[in-house]
C-alpha positions in Angstrom: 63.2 14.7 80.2 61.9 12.2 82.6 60.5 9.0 82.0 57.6 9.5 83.6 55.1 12.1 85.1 57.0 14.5 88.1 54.4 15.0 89.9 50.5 15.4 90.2 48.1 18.4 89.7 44.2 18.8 91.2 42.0 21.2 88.9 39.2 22.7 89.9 37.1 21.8 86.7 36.8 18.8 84.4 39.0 18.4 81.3 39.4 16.4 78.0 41.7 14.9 75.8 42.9 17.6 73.5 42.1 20.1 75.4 44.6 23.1 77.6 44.5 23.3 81.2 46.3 26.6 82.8 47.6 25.9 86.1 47.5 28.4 89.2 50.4 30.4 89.7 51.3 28.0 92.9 51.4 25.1 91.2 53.3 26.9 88.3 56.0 28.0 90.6 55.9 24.3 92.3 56.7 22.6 88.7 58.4 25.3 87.3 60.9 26.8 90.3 61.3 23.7 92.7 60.7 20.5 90.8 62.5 22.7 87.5 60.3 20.9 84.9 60.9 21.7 81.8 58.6 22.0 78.5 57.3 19.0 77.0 58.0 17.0 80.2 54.7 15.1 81.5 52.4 15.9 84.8 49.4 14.2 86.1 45.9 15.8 85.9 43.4 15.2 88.2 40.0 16.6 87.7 36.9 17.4 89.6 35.6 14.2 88.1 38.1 11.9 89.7 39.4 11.3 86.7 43.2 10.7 85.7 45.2 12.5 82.9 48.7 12.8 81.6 49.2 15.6 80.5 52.6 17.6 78.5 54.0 21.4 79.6 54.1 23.8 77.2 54.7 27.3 78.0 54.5 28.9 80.6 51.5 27.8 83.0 49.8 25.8 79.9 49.9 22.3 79.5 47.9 19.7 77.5 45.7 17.0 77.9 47.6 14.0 76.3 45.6 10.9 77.5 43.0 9.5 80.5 44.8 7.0 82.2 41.6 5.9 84.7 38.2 6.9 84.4 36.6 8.6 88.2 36.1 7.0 91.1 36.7 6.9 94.7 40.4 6.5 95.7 39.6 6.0 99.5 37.3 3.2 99.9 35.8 3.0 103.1 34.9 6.6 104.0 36.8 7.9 107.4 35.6 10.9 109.0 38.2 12.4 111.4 37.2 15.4 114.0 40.1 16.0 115.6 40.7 18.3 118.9 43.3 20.9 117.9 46.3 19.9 119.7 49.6 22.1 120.9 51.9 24.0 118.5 51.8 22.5 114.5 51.0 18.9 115.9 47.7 19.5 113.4 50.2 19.6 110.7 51.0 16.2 111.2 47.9 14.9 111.3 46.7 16.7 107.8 49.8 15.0 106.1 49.3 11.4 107.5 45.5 11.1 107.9 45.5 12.1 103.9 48.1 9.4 103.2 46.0 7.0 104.9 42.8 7.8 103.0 40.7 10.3 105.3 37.6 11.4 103.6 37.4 14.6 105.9 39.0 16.5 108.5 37.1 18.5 110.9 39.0 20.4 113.2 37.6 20.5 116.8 37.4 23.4 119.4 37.5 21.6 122.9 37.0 22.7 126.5 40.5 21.0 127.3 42.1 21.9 124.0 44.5 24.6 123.1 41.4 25.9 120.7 38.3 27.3 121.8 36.9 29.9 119.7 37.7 30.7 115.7 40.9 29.8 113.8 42.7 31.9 111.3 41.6 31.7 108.0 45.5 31.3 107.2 46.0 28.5 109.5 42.6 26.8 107.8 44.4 27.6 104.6 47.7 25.9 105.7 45.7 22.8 106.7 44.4 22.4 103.1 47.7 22.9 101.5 49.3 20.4 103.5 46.3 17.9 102.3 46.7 18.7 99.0 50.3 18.0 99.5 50.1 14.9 101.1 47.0 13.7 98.6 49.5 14.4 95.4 52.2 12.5 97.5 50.0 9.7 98.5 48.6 9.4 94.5 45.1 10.1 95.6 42.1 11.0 93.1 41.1 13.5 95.4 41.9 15.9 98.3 40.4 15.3 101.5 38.0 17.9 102.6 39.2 20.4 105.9 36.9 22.0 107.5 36.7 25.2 109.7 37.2 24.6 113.0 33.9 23.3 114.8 32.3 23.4 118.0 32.1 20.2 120.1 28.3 20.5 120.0 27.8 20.9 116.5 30.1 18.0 115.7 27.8 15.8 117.7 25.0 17.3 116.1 26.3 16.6 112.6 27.8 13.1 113.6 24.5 11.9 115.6 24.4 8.2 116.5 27.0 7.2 113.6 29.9 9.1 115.2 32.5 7.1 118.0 34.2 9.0 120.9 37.7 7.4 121.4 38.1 7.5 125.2 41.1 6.5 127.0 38.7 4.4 129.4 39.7 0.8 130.3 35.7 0.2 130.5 35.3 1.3 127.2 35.3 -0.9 124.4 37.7 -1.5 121.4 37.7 0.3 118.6 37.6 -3.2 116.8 34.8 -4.2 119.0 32.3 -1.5 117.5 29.7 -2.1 114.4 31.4 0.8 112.2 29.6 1.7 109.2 30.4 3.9 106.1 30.8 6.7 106.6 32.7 6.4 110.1 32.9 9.6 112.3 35.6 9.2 115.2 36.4 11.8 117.1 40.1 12.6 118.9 40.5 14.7 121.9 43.4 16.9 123.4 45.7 16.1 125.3 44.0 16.4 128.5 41.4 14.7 127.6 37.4 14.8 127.3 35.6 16.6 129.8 32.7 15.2 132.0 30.5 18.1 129.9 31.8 16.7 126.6 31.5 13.3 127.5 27.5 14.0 128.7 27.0 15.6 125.4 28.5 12.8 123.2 26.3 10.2 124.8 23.6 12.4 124.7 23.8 12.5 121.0 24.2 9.0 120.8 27.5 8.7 119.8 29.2 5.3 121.2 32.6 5.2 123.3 35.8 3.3 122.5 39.3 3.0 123.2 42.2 2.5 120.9 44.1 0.0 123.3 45.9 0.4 126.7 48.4 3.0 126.0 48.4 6.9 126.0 48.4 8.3 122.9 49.1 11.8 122.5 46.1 13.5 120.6 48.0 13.6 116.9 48.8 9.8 117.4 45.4 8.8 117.7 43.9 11.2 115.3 46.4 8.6 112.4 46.4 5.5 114.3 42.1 5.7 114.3 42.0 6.5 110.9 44.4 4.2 109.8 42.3 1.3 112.1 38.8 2.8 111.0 39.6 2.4 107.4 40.7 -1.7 108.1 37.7 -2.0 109.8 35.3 -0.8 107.3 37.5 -3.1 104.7 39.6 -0.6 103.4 39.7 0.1 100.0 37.7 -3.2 98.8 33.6 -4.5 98.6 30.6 -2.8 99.7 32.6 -0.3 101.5 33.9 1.1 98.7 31.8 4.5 97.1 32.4 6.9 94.6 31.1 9.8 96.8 31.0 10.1 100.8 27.9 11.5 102.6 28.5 13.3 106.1 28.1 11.4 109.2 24.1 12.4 110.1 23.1 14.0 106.8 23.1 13.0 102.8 21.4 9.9 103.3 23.8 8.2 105.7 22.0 5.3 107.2 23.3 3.2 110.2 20.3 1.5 111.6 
């Protein structure tokens, strides 16, 4: 038996001390076939609440509640909203794994006039996406998994960003990324590898959304999808102060206000 929990489970309710949780069948084969856990060894419970349990195996897929180890909260501080152009082959992969490491609020997967994606995506490869978050969020400790989205249009991203969203442009006039007044909740949005188009770029400053750069080197489109997060979230002060929130309204809607 281990000395401490092997690994860490999301539930889709709430739960109490005392009480039973059954766990789906994939994370039964996960603790049970690969990680070959044992009865009475310990797991980590995360509820719908945000709130942290250990918790014992017993049979089967049951296992019980043992003790709360930290009441809910928000694990990610300074909420990051990512709309990322698909890029080629499983580059998106990467960019699930390490923008949920890095404390990503949301992923939006982009359809792009230069992009490799420009009508629906496969509600397996949607369903990939989310497994490899809720991968990477159990790996990273997080008290929650990021939200993936279907893949969305360029126009209704801008739509649902509005004036609170930044296009990252690899324009030497454009500002810095540091240089911009981010607020909470930060949309930035990536594009594929060859680039924004002049359409795209119309729309964006149509909608209001500003234009930045992320310095004076080419990125390819899954390196800057991590690298903005990972620079949004310092600028908004990471995971400390005012920035920090329990829940994360959408860019444009819930009550975001950037004036």
């Amino acid at each position: 038996m281990g000395f401490g929990p092997i690994t860490r489970v999301f539930l889709r309710d709430e739960t109490e001390v005392g009480g039973e949780v059954r766990l789906s069948p994939g994370e039964t084969h996960h603790i049970r076939r690969v990680l070959r856990a044992g009865d009475g060894e310990r797991i980590e419970l995360v509820d719908v609440s945000r709130r942290l349990f250990v918790a014992e195996l017993l049979e089967g897929d049951r296992a019980r509640v043992l003790s709360e180890v930290s009441a809910g909260g928000d694990d990610g501080g300074a909420c990051v909203v990512l709309y990322q152009a698909v890029p080629k082959g499983r580059r998106m992969d990467l960019v699930m794994e390490k923008a949920t490491e890095l404390g990503v609020e949301r992923i939006v997967p982009l359809s792009s006039d230069r992009g490799v994606v420009r009508s629906g995506v496969g509600s397996s490869k949607v369903g990939r996406w989310r497994r490899i978050a809720e991968s990477a969020a159990r790996q990273a400790l997080r008290l929650k998994v990021p939200e993936v989205s279907e893949v969305m249009s360029f126009g209704e991203a801008v739509e649902e960003a509005e004036d609170g969203g930044v296009l990252l442009h690899n324009d030497p006039a454009a500002p810095p990324l540091e240089g911009m007044d981010l607020r909470s909740p930060a949309a930035v949005f990536v594009g594929p590898e060859g680039g924004w188009s002049e359409r795209e770029l119309s729309r964006a400053g149509e909608a209001g959304l500003s234009v930045a750069h992320l310095g004076p080197y080419r990125l390819r489109s899954e390196t800057a999808g991590i690298a903005a997060v990972s620079r949004a979230k310092v600028l908004l002060g990471g995971y400390e102060g005012e920035a920090y929130r329990t829940e994360c309204p959408r860019p444009g809607i819930d009550g975001a206000d950037h004036t």
